[in-house]
C-alpha positions in Angstrom: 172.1 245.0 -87.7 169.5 244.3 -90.2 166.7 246.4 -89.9 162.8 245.6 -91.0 160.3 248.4 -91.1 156.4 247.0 -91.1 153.1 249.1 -91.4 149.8 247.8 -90.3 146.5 248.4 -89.5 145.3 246.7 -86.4 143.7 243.8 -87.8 146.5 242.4 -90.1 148.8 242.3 -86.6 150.2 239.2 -86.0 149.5 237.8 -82.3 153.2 238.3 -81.7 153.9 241.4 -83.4 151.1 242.8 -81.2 152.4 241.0 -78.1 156.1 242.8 -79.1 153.9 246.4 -79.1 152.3 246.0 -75.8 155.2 244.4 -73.9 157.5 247.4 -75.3 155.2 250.1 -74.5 154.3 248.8 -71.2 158.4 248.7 -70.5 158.9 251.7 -71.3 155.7 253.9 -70.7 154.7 252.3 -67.4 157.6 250.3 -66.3 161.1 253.2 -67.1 159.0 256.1 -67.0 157.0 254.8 -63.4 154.0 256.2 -64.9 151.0 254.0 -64.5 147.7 254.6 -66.7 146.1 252.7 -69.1 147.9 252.1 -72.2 145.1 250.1 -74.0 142.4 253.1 -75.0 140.1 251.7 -77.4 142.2 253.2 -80.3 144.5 250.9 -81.2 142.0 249.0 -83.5 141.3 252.1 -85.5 144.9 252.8 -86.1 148.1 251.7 -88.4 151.0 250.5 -86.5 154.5 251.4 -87.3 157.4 249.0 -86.2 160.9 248.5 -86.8 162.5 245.6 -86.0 166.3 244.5 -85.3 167.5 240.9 -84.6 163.6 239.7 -84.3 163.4 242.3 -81.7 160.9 245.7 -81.4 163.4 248.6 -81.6 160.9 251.5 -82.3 157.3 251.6 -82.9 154.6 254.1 -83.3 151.1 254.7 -83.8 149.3 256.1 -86.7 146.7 257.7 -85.7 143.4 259.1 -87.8 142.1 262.0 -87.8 139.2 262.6 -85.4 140.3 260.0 -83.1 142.7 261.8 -80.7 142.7 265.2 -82.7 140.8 266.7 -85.4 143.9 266.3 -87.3 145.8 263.3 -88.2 148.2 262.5 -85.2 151.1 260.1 -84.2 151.3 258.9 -80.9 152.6 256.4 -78.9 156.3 256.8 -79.9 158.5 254.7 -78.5 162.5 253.4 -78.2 163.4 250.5 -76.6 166.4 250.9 -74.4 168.4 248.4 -76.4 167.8 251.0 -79.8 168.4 254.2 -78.3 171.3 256.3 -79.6 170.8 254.4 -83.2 169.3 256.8 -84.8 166.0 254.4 -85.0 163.8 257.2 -83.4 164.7 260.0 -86.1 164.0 257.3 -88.6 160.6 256.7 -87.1 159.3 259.6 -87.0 160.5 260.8 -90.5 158.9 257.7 -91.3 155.5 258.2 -89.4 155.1 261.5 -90.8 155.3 260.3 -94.0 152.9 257.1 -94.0 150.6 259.3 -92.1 150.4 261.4 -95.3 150.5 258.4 -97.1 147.3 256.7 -95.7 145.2 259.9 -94.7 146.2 262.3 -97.6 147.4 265.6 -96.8 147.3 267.7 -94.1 148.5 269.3 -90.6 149.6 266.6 -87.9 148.8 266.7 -84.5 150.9 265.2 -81.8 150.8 265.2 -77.7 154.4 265.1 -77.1 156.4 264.7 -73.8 157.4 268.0 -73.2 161.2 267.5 -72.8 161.0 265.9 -76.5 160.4 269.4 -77.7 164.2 269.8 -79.4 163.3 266.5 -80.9 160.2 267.2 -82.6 161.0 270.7 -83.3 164.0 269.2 -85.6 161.3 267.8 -87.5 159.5 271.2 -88.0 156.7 270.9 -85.5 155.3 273.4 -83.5 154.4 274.1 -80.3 150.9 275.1 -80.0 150.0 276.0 -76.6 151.7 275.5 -72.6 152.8 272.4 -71.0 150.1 270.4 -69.4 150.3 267.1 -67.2 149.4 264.0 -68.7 149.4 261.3 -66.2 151.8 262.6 -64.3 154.4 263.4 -67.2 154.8 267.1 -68.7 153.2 267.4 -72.3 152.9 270.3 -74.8 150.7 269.8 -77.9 152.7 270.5 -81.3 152.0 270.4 -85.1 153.2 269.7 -88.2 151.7 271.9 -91.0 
């Protein structure tokens, strides 16, 4: 499968790229992970939006995310699979990819991420850090970890 990586800010989205972000966010935040809350929080305009696409199709996206806006550092959120990309290696390639755009656009710098506390493993192989105890987020475990 061909893959195509795309970096935006908000305002350069296409009406179906954004349309592919949504609908894959609301499938798997709200929809496989039964967790309902509002996915549309005011920041995605102020953001950069990181996709990769496969066969015309959103297989992992994630959001850039400035500092000052969710943390005082730099953050990445909203990191996502779709079902039909898992076990591809797409998220590793994400994230390695986030990290460095984020870099890239906001200059250097510690990066701050909310992540779903049984991704810890995950994010750890990327050299985060855990930086304090699990908390609820909307039902769902999180623990706050960064990236010096």
């Amino acid at each position: 499968m061909h893959l195509i990586t795309t970096l935006k800010p908000f305002n350069q989205l296409s009406p179906d790229e954004l349309y592919a972000i949504l609908r894959l966010r609301n499938e798997v935040f709200i929809v496989e992970q039964n967790c309902v809350y509002q996915d549309a929080d005011l920041k995605d305009s102020k953001c950069h939006h990181l996709m990769i696409f496969g066969d015309d199709e959103l297989l992992a996206y994630a959001r850039l995310v400035p500092p000052g806006l969710s943390f005082t550092e730099m953050s990445i959120g909203r990191v996502v699979t779709s079902p039909k990309g898992r076990g591809s290696g797409n998220g590793r390639v994400l994230v390695a990819l986030a990290i460095e755009k984020c870099r890239e656009i906001f200059g250097p710098g510690p990066i701050k991420i909310g992540a779903q506390a049984y991704l810890r493993k995950f994010y750890d192989s990327f050299d985060f850090q855990e930086t304090g105890e699990i908390y609820d987020e909307d039902g769902i475990p999180h623990i706050d970890m960064i990236l010096n």
